[in-house]
N, C-alpha and C positions, 0 to 999 in steps of 0.2 A: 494443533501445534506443528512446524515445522521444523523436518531435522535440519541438523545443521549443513549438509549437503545442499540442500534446497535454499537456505538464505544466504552461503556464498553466493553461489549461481545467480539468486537473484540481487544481492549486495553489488557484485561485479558486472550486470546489468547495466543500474541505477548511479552507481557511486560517482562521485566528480573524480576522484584519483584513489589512488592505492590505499587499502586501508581506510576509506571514509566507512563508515558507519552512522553520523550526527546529521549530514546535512540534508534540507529538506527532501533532495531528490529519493537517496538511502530509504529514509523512511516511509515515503508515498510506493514507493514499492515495495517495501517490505508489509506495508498497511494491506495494501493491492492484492499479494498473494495470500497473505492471513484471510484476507476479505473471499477469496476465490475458493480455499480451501474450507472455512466456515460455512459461506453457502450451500456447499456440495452435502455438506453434513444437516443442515439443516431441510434440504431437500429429500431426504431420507428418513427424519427425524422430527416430524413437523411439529410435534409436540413441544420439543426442548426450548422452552421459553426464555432459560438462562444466557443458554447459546446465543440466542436472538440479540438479548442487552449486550451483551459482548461484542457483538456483529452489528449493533447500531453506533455504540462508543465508539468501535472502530472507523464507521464510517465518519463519523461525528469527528475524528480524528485526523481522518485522512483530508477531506474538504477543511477543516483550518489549514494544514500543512501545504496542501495546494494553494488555499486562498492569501497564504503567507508568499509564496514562493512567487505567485502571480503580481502581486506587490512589490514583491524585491528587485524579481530579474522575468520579465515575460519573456525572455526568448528559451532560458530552459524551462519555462512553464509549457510554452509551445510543444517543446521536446520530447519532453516528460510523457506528456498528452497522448501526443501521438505514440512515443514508444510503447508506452501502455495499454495503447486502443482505450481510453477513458473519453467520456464525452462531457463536453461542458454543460 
């Protein structure tokens, strides 16, 4: 889980303007670092299998959100991309 200090920071990253929270970009980052902080714990914990479904849903999440976003508007999919260091 992340505090709430870490998803402004990463909200204010991502967001298209002030106070976004809803739109695709917001949430592929906020997916991104759930996703980075997850891993980290599951590299520690190889066992936790719950963890794991959680951390594949996410993924499973974040690739529609991108695959929506890449549909809509490719040039912040572009953005996004890069910003995030994610690879296609």
């Amino acid at each position: 889980m992340l505090s709430k200090r870490v998803k402004q920071n990463t909200l204010k990253n991502t967001q298209r303007h002030e106070g976004d929270t809803g739109s695709a970009e917001a949430q592929v980052g906020l997916l991104t670092r759930q996703i980075e902080e997850l891993s980290k714990h599951l590299r520690k914990h190889k066992k936790d299998f719950h963890s794991r479904r959680g951390l594949l849903q996410m993924v499973a999440d974040r690739r529609k959100h991108l695959k929506y976003l890449q549909k809509k508007d490719e040039k912040a999919y572009e953005a996004l991309i890069k910003k995030l260091g994610l690879k296609r």
